[in-house]
N, C-alpha and C positions, 0 to 999 in steps of 0.2 A: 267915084269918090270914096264909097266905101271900102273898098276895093285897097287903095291908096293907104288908108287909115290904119286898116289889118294891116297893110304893112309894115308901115309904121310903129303900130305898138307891138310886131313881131320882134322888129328889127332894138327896140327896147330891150324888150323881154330878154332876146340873147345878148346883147352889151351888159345887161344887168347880172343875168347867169356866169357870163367871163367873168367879168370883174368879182364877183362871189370866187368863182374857182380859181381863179389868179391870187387871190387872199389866201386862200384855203392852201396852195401851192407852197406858197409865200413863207408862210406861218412858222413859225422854228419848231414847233411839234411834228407838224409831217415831216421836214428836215431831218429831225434828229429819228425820228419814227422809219424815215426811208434808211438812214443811215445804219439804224442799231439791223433790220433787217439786212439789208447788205452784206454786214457782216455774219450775224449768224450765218445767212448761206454761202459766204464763204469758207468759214470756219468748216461748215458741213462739206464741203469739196474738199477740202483741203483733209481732211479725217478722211473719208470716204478713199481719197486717192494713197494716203499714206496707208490705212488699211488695205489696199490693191496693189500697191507695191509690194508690201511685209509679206502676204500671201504667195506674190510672183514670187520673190526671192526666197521662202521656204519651200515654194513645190521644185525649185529646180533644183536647188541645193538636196533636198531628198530624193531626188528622182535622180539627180549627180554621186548621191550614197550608192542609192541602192542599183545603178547600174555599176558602180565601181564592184559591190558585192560579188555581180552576177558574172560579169568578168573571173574577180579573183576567185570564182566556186569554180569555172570553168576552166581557169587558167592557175591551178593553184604552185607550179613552180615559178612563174613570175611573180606572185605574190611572195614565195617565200624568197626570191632573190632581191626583190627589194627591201623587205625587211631584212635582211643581211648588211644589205647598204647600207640604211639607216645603224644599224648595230654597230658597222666596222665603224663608221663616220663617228659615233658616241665614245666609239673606242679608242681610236685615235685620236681626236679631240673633244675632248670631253666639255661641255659646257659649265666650266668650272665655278662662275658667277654662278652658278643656278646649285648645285652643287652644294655651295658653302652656306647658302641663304638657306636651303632645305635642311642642311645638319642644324646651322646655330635653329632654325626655329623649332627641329623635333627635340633639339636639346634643351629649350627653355620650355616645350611643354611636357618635357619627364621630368622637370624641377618643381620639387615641393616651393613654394612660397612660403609669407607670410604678408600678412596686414602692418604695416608698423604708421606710428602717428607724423610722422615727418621724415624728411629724406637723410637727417643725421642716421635713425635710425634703421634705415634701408644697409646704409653704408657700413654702420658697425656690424651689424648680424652680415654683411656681406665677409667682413674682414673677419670674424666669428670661425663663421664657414669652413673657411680657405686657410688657415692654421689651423684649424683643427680643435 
């Protein structure tokens, strides 16, 4: 009969212990406490993996240089035949868009400026200028 009884108040004990950690589960603190971890370690994976990619794709790309190097040191009239290529190609067509954008901007920074207080005044010291 005692026997029975211990059972009993075992059989308690753990319905009482669930029902505590079913609460405890429950709770919107551990919710939102599982949730914010969750993400930190993802966020941590996802860092981790984009840093492991950035690494893979700069060791090939330099290991893609410096065999093209080793090549051109060893083969250096195929290196200069295609830099010829490249040349005659420039030369015959010339990337003229690139070309015009490069003059107008070395030409606006060998131009002296000035500060003026509004854009009338941009305009007249522009027409200044240009007559003379």
């Amino acid at each position: 009969m005692d026997t029975l009884r211990q059972c009993e108040r075992d059989v308690e004990q753990a319905r009482s212990k669930l029902e505590q950690d079913l609460a405890l589960l429950r709770s919107p603190s551990t919710v939102s406490s599982f949730t914010a971890s969750l993400k930190h370690e993802v966020l941590e994976a996802k860092d981790a993996m984009v840093e492991q990619a950035t690494d893979a794709v700069q060791t090939k790309i330099s290991d893609f240089i410096e065999d093209l190097k080793a090549k051109a040191a060893a083969n250096p009239a195929a290196a200069l035949t295609i830099g010829a290529g490249i040349a005659w190609q420039f030369i015959r067509n010339p990337p003229i868009a690139t070309a015009l954008i490069g003059a107008g901007l070395l030409s606006l920074f060998r131009t002296q400026g000035f500060r003026a207080p509004d854009d009338a005044a941009y305009l007249r010291q522009g027409t200044v200028e240009r007559t003379g």
